[in-house]
VOBA-1610 file (N, C-alpha, C; in pm, whole numbers, padded with zeros to 5 digits, always signed):
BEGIN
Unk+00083-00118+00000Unk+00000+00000+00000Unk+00088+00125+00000Unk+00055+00216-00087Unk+00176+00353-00106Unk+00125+00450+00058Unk+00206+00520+00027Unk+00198+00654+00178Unk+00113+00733+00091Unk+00043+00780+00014Unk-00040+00882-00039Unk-00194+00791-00011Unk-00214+00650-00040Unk-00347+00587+00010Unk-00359+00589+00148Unk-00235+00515+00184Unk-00290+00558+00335Unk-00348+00652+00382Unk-00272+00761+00346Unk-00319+00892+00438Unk-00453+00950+00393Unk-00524+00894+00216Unk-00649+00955+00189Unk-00742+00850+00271Unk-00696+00712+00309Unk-00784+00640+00395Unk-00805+00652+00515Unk-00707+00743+00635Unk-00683+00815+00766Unk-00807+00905+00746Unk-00796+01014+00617Unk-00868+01062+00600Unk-00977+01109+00585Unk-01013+00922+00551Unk-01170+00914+00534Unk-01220+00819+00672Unk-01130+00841+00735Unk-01161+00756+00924Unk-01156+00659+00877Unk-01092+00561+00760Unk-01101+00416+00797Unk-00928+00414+00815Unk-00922+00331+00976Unk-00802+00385+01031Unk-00809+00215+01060Unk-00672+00152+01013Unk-00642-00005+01045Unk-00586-00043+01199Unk-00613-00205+01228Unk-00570-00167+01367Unk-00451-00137+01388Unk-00327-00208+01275Unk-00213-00181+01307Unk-00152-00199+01126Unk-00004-00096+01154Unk+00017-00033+01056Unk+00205-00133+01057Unk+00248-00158+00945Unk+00390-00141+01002Unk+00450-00063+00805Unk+00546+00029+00868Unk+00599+00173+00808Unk+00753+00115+00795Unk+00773+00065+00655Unk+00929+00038+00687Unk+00979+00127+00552Unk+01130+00184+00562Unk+01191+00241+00449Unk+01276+00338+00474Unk+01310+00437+00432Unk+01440+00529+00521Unk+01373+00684+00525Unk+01231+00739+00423Unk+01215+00838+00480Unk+01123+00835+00636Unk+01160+00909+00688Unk+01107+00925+00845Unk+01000+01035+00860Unk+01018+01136+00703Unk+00901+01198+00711Unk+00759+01147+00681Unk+00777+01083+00601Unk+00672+00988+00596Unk+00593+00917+00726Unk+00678+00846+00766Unk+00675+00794+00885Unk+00581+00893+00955Unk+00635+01032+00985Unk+00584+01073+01104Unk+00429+01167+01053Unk+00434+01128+00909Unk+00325+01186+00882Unk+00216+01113+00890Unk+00194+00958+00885Unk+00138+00870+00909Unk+00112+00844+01048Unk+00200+00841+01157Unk+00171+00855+01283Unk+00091+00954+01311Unk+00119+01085+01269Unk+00083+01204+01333Unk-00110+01200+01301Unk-00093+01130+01149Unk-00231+01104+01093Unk-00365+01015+01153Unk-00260+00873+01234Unk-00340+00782+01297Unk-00383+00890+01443Unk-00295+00922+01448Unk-00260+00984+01628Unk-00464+01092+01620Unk-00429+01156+01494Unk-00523+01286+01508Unk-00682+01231+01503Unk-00670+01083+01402Unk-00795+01089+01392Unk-00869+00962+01503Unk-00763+00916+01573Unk-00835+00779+01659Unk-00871+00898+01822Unk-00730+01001+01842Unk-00728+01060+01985Unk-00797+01159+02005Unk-00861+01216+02088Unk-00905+01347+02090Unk-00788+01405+02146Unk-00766+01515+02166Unk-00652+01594+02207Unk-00630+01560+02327Unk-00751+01591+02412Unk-00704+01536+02604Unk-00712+01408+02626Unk-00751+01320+02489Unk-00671+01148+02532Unk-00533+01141+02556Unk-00452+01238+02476Unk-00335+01187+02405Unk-00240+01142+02516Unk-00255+01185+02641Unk-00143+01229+02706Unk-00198+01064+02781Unk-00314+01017+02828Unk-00345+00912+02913Unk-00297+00771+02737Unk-00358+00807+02656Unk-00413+00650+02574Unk-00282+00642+02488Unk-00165+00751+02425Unk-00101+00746+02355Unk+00025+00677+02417Unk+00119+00606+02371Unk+00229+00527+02416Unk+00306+00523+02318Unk+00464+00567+02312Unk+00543+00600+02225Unk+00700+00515+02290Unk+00728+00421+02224Unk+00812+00391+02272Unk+00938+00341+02167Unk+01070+00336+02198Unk+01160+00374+02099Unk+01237+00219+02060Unk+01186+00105+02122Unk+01220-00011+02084Unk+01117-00065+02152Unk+01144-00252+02068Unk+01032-00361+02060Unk+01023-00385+02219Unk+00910-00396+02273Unk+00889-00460+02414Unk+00925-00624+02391Unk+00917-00665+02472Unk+00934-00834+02490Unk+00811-00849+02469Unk+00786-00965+02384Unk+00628-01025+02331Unk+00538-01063+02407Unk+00567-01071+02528Unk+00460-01086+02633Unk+00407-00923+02683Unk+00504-00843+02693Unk+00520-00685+02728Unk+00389-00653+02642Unk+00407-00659+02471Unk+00332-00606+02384Unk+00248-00664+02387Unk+00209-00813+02401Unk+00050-00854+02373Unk-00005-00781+02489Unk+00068-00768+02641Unk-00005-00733+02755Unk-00067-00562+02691Unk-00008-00520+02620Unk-00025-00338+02596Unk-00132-00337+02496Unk-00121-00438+02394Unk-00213-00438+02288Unk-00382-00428+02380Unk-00338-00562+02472Unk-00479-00626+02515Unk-00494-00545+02668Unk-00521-00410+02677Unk-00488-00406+02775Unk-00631-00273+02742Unk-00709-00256+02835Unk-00898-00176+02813Unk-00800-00043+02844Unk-00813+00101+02744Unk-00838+00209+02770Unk-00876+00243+02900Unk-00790+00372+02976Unk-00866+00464+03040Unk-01001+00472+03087Unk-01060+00489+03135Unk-01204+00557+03126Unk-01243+00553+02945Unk-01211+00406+02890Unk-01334+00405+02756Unk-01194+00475+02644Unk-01285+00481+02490Unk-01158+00538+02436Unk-01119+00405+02346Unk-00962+00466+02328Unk-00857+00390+02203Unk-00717+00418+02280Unk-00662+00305+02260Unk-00499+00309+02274Unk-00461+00336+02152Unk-00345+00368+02106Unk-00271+00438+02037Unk-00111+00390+02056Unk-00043+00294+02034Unk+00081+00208+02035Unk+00195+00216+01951Unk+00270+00296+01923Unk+00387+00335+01874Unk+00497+00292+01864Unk+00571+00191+01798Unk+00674+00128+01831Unk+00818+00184+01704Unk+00904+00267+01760Unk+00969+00329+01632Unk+01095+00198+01630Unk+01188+00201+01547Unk+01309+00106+01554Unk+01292-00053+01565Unk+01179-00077+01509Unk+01120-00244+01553Unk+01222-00339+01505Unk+01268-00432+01543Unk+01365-00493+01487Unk+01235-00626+01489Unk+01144-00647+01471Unk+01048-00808+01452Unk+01060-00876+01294Unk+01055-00724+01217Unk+01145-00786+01083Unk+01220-00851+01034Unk+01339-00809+01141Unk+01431-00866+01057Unk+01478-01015+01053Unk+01538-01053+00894Unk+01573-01244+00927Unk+01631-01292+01032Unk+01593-01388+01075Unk+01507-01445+01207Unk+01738-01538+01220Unk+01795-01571+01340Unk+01921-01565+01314Unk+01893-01739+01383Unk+02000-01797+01275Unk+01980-01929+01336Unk+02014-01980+01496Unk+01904-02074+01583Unk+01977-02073+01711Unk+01975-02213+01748Unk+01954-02291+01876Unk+01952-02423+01907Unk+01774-02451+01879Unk+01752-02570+01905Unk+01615-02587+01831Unk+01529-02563+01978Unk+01596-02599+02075Unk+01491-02485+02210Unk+01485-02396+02177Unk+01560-02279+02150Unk+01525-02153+02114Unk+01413-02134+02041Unk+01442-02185+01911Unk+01387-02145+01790Unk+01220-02208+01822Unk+01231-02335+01874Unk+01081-02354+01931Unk+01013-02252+02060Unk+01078-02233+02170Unk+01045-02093+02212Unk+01006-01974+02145Unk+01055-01974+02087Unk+01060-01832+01982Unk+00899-01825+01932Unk+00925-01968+01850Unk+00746-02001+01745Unk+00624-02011+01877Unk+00660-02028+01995Unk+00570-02022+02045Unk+00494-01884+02076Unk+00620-01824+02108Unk+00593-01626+02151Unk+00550-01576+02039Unk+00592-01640+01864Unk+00512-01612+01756Unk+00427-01564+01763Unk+00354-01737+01762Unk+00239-01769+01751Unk+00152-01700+01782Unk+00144-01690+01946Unk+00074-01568+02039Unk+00065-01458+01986Unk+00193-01353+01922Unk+00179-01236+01873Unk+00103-01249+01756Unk+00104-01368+01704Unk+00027-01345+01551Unk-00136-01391+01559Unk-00145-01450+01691Unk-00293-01463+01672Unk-00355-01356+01764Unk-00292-01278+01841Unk-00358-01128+01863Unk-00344-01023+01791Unk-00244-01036+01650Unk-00253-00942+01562Unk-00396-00959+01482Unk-00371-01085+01437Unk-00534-01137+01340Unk-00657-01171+01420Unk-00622-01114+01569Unk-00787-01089+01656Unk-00743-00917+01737Unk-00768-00842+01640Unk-00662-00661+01720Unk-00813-00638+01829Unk-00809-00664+01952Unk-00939-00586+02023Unk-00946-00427+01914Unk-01079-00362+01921Unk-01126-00255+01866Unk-01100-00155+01933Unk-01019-00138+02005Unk-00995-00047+02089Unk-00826-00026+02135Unk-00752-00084+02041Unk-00627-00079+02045Unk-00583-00063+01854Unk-00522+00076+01847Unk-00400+00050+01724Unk-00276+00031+01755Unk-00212-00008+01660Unk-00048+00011+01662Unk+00016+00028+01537Unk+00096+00124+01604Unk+00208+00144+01455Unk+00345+00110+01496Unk+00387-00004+01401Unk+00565-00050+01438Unk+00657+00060+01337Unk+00715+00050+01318Unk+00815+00174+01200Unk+00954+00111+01213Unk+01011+00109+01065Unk+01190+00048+01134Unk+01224+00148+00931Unk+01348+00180+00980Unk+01433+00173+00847Unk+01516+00101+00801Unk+01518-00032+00860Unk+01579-00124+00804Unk+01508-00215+00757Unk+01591-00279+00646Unk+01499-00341+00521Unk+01430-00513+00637Unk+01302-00513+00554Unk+01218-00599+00656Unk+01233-00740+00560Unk+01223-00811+00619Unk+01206-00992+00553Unk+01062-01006+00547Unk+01002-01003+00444Unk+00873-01003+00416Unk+00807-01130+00378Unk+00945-01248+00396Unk+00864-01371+00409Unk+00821-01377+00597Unk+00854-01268+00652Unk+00821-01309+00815Unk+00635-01333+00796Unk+00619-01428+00902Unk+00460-01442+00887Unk+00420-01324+00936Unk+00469-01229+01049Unk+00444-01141+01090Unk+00385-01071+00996Unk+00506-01062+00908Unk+00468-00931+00779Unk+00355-00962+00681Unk+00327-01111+00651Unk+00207-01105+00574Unk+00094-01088+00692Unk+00080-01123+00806Unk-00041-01108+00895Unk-00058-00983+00868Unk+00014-00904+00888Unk-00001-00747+00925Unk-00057-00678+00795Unk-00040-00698+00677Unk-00057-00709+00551Unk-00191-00746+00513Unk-00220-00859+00609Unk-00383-00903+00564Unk-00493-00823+00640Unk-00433-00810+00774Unk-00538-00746+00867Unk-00512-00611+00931Unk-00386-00543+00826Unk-00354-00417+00842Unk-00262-00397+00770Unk-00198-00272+00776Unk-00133-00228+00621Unk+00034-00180+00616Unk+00091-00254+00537Unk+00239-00284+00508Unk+00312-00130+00431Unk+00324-00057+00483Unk+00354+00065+00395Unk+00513+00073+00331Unk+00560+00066+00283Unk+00713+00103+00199Unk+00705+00231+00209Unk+00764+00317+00293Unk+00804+00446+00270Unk+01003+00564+00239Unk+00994+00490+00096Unk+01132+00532+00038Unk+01160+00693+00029Unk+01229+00716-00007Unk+01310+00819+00008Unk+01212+00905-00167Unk+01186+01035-00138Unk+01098+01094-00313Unk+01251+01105-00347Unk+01202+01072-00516Unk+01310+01126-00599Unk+01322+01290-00600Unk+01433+01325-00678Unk+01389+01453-00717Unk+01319+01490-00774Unk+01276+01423-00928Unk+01218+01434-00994Unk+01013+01449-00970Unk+01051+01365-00846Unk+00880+01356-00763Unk+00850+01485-00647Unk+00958+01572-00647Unk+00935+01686-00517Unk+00834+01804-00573Unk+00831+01815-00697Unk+00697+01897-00737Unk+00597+01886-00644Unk+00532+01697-00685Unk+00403+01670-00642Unk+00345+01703-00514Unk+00496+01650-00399Unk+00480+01718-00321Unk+00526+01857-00251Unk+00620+01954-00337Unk+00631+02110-00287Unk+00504+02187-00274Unk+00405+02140-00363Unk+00265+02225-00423Unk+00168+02246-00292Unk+00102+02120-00285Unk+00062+02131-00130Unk+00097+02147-00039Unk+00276+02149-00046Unk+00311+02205+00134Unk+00301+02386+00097Unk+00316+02385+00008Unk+00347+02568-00008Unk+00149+02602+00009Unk+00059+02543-00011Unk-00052+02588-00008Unk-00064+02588+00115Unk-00024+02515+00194Unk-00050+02443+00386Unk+00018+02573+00424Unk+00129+02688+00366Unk+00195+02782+00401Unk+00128+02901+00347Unk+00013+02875+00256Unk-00054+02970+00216Unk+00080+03075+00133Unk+00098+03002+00061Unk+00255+03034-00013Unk+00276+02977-00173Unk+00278+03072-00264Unk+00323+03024-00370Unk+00483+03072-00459Unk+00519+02994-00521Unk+00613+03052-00567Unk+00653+03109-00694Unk+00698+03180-00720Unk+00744+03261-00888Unk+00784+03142-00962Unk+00781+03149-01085Unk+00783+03025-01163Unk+00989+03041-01174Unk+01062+03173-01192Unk+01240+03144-01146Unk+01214+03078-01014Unk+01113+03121-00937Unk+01192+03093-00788Unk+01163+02936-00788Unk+01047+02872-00793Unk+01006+02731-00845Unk+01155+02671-00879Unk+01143+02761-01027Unk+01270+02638-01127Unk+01356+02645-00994Unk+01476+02727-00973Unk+01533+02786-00872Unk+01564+02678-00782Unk+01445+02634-00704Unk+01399+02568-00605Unk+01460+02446-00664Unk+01360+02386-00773Unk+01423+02220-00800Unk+01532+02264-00832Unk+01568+02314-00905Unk+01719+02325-01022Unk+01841+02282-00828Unk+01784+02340-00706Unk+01885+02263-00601Unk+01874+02179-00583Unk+01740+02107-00576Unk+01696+02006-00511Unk+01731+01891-00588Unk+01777+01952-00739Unk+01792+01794-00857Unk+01970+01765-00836Unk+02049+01860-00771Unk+02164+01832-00699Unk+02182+01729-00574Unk+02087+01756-00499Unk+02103+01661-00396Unk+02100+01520-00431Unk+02223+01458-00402Unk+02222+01303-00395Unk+02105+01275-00299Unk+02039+01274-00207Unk+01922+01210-00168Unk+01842+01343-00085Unk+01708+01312-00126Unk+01621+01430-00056Unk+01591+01413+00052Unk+01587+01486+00140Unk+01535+01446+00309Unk+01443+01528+00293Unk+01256+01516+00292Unk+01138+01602+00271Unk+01130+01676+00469Unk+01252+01601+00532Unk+01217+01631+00681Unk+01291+01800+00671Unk+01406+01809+00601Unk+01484+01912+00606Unk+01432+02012+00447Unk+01333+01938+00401Unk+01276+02061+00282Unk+01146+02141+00330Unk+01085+02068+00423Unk+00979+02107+00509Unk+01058+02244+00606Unk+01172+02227+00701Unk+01206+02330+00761Unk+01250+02395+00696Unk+01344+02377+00541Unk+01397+02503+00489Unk+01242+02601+00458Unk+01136+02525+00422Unk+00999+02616+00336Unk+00938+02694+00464Unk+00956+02647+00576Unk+00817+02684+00729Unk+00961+02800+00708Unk+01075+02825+00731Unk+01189+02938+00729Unk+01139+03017+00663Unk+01117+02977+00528Unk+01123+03095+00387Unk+00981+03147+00424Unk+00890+03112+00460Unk+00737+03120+00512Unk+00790+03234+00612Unk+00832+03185+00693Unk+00863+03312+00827Unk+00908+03394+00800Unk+01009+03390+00674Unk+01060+03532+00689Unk+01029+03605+00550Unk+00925+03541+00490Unk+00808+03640+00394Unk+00697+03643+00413Unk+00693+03629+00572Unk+00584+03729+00673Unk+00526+03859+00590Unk+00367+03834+00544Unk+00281+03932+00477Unk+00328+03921+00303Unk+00390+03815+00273Unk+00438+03805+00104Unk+00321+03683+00080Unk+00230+03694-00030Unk+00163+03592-00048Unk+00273+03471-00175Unk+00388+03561-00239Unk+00451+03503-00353Unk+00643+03524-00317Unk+00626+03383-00313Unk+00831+03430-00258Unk+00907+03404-00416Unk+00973+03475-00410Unk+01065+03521-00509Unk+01169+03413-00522Unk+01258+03446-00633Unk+01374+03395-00641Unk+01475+03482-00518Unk+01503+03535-00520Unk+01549+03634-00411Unk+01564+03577-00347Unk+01427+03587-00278Unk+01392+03535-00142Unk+01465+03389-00062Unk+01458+03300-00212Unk+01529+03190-00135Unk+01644+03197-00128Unk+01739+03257-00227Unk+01902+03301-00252Unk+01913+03362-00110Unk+01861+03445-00064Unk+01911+03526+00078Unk+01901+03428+00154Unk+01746+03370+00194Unk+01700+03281+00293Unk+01818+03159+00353Unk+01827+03112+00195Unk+01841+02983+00153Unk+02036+02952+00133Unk+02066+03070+00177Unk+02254+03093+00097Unk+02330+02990+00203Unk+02293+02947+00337Unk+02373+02878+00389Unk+02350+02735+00336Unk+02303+02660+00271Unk+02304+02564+00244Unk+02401+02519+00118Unk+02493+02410+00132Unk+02596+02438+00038Unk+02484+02373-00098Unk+02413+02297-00110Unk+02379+02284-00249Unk+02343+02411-00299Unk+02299+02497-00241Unk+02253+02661-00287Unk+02407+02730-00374Unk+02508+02709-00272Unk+02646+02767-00324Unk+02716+02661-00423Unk+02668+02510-00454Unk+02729+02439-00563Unk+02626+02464-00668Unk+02521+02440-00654Unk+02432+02503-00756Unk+02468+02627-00897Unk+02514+02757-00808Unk+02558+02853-00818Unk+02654+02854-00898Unk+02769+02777-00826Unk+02861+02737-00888Unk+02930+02707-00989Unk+02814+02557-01045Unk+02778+02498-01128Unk+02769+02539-01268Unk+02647+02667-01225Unk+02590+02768-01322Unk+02751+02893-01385Unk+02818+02906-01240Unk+02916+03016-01301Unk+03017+02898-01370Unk+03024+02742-01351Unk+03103+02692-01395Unk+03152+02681-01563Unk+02995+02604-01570Unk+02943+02634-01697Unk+02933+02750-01776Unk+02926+02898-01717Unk+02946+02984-01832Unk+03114+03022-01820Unk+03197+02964-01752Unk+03349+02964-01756Unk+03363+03110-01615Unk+03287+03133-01578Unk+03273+03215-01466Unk+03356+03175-01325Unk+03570+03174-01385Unk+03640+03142-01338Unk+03610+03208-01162Unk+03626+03366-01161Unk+03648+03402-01080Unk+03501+03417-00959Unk+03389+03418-01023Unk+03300+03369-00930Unk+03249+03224-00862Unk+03288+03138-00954Unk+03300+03033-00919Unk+03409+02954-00795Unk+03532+02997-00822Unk+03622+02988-00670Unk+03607+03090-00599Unk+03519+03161-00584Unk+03463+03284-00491Unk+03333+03181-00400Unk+03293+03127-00465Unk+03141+03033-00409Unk+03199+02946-00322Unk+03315+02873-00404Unk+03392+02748-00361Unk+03405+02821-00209Unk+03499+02953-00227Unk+03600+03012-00124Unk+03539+03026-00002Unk+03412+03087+00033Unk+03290+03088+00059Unk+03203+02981+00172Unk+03226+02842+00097Unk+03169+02736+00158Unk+03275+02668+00223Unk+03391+02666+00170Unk+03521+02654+00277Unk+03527+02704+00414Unk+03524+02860+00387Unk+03538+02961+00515Unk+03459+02901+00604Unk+03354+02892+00584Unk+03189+02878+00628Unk+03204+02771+00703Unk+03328+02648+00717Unk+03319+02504+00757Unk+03296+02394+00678Unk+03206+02406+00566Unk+03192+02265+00462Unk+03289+02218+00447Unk+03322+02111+00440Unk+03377+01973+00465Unk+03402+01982+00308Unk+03531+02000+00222Unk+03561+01937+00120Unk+03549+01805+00051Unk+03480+01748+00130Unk+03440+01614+00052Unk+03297+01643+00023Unk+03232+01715+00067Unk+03061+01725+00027Unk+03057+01792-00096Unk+03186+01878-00073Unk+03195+01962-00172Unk+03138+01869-00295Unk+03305+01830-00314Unk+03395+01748-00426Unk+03229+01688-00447Unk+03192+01551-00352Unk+03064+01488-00380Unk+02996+01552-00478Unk+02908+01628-00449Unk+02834+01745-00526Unk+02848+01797-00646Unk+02981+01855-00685Unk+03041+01866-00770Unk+03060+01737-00890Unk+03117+01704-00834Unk+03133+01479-00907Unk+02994+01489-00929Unk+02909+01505-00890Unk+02788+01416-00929Unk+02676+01498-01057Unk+02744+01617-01067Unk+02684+01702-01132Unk+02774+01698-01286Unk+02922+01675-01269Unk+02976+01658-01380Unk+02963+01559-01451Unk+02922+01427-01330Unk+02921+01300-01390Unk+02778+01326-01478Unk+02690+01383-01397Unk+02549+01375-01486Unk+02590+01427-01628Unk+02642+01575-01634Unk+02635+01602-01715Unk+02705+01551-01879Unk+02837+01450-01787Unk+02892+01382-01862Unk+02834+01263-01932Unk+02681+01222-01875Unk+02615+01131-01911Unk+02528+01177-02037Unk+02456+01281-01961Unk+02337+01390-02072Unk+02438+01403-02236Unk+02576+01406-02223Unk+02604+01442-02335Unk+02623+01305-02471Unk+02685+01194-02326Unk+02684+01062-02420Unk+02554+01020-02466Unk+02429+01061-02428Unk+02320+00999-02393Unk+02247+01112-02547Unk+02284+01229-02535Unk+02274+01316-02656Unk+02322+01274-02787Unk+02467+01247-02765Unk+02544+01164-02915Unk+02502+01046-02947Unk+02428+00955-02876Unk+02361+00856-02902Unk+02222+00878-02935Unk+02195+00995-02946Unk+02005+01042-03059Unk+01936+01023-02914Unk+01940+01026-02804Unk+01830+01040-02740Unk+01784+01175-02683Unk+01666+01174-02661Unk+01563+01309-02685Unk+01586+01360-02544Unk+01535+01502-02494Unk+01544+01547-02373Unk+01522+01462-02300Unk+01384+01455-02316Unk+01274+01368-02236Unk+01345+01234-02142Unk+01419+01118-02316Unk+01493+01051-02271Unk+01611+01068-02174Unk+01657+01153-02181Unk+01806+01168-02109Unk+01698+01189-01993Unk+01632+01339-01973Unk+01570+01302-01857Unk+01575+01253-01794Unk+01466+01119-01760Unk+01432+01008-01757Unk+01548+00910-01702Unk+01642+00883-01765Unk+01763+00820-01752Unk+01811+00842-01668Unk+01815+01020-01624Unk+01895+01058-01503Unk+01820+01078-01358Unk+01712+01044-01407Unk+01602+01096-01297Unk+01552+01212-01264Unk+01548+01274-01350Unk+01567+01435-01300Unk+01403+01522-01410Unk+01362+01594-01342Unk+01246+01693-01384Unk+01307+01710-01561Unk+01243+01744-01635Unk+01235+01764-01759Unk+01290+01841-01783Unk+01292+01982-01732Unk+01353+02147-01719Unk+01509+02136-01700Unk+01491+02042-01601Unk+01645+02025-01520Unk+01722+01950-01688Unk+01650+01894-01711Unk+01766+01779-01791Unk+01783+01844-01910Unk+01724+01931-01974Unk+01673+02021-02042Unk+01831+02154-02033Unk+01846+02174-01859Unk+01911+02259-01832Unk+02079+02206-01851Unk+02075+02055-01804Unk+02168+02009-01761Unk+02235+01984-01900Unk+02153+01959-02005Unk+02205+01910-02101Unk+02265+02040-02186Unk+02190+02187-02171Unk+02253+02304-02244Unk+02410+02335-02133Unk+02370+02317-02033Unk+02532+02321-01970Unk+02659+02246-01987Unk+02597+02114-02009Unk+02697+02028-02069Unk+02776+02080-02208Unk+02655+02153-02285Unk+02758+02169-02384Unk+02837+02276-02439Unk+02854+02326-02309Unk+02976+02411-02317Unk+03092+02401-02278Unk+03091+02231-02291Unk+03256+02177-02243Unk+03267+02052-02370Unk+03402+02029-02391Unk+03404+01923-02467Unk+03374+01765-02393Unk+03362+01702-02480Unk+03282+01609-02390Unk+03423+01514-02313Unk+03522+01535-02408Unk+03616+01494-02306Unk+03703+01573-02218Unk+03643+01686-02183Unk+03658+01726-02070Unk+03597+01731-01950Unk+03453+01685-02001Unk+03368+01618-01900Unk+03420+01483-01860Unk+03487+01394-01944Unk+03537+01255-01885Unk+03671+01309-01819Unk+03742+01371-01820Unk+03832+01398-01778Unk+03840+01462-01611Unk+03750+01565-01609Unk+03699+01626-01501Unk+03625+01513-01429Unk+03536+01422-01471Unk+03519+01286-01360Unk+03616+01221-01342Unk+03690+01215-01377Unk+03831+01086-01379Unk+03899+01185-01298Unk+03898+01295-01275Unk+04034+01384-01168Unk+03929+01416-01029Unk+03811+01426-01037Unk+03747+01429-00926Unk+03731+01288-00838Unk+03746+01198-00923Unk+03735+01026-00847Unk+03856+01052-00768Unk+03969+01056-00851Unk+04122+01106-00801Unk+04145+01166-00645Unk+04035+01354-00727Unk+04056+01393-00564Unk+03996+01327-00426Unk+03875+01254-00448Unk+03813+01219-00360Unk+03890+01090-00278Unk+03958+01036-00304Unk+04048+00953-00279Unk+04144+01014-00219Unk+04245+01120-00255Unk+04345+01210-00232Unk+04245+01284-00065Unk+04185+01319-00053Unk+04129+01399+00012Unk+04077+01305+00153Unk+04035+01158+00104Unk+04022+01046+00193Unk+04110+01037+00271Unk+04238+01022+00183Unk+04355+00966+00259Unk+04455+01071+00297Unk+04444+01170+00289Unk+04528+01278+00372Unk+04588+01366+00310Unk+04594+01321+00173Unk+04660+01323+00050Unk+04638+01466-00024Unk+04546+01585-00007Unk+04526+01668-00064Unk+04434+01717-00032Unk+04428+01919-00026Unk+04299+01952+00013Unk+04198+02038-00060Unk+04099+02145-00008Unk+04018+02195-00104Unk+04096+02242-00229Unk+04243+02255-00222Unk+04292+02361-00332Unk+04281+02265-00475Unk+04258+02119-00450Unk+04246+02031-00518Unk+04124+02046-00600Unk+04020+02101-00560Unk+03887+02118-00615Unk+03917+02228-00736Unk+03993+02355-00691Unk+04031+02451-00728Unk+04082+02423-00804Unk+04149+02320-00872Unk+04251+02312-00980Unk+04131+02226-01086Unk+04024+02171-01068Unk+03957+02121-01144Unk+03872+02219-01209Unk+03835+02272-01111Unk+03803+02392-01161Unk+03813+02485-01233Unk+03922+02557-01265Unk+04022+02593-01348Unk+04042+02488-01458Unk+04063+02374-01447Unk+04045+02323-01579Unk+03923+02339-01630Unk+03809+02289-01603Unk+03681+02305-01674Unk+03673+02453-01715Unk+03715+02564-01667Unk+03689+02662-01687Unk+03733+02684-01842Unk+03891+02650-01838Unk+03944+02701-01962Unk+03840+02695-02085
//
């Protein structure tokens, strides 16, 4: 079951007895909790019926909590973050392992009888064994969610409605703007795109429309904002603003390897968009290929070609280099700086 059904089925009060949330975003996660939490609790339950706890109880612990009558009337509400019940089961002596099937058993035949007056949500980010019987029970008589990490290419779908929830829209530069960083990031965290937007919200207090501006000022400490930038002065050979950005995110503390990262991953793309071009494939395609919004690949691919293409292989082959050099003790930001300067020429 995806995280967008769930939450239109929270929605519509059909709320399962128990949920289990496995995958690495956590925003997800807590949007689904926060979802069961709002529509089973009234507000002055929360504090008596709600139970939040940060590892698995012992299986006698949890059936006792599952099966255990509300307060004064009501719903429990059972929270289990970090569940390790997933994971493959580790070989032991055959007492064990028959102990074990017995404490199963028990948990699985009070999952497939949930009293009506108890939910639970388990949550883990580590990958689950989905031959566990656990996991198909939970599956039949409640709902198995996969909650992965959005691409970039998928942060539209959801930027739109969080900027409406902010009563906030954005300029169609400031938009592009927006992804054109976000299609940099090796992986999106929606937990840390949510606080950069509630920021930009606060501090265009009485603006119904935030600008490009707006996020450049807001938004300047974040180094994908200053590789971004970068990127852009790289590509038009914009020697001296470009190790000005670099110079910049150095001072500032960034860690020369996030740098380099960042950098590498933007040349490598672009070093792809161009092979992917000489081989007849269409925007769309390259797109697609790279994962990236249409605009972006669109963008990525007119930047690319203002380098020869073997200076795009070249510039990945000396950035693998530095990143290695930089691992081992071997060389520091001035190393970035010299790649730099090459692409520039």
């Amino acid at each position: 079951m995806s995280y967008a059904a769930v939450l239109e089925e929270i929605k519509k009060g059909q709320v399962k007895s128990i949920y289990l949330l496995h995958g690495e975003e956590t925003y997800f996660i807590r949007q689904i909790e926060q979802a069961v939490i709002k529509a089973v609790l009234a507000p002055e339950e929360i504090e008596m019926n709600l139970l939040h706890l940060e590892k698995d109880p012992t299986i006698n612990e949890f059936i006792a909590l599952i099966e255990t009558v509300p307060f004064m009337g009501g719903k429990n509400v059972i929270v289990v973050r970090g569940t390790s019940l997933f994971r493959p089961r580790k070989t032991g002596s055959n007492e064990q392992a028959e102990t074990g099937d017995k404490l199963d058993e028990r948990l699985l035949n009070v999952i497939s009888n949930m009293p009506d007056y108890t939910h639970v949500i388990l949550s883990t980010t580590d990958k689950v064994d989905k031959r566990r019987k656990l996991f198909k029970i939970i599956e039949k008589h409640g709902a198995a969610v996969e909650v992965a990490n959005l691409k970039g290419k998928d942060v539209r779908g959801w930027l739109l409605p969080k900027l409406n929830e902010l009563n906030r829209r954005m300029a169609s530069d400031a938009m592009e703007y927006f992804l054109g960083v976000i299609s940099i990031m090796p992986q999106v965290s929606l937990g840390f795109l949510e606080n950069e937007l509630e920021k930009v919200a606060l501090f265009t207090e009485g603006k119904s429309v935030i600008s490009h501006r707006d996020l450049v000022e807001i938004m300047s400490s974040i180094p994908e904002i200053s590789i971004f930038s970068m990127i852009d002065a790289v590509s038009q050979k914009q020697l001296g603003k470009a190790l000005q950005l670099l110079g910049e995110q150095v001072k500032s503390g960034e860690h020369p390897l996030k740098l380099l990262s960042l950098l590498a991953r933007q040349v490598r793309l672009m070093w792809q968009a161009r092979e992917m071009e000489k081989d007849g494939r269409s925007t769309k395609e390259i797109s697609e290929k790279l994962g990236v919004m249409p605009f972006i690949g669109e963008k990525m691919l007119k930047q690319s070609q203002n380098f020869r293409l073997e200076a795009l292989k070249e510039a990945t082959l000396a950035l693998a280099t530095a990143d290695y050099d930089l691992k081992s003790g071997r060389a520091n930001h001035s190393v970035i700086e010299q790649i730099i300067i090459a692409l520039c020429r």
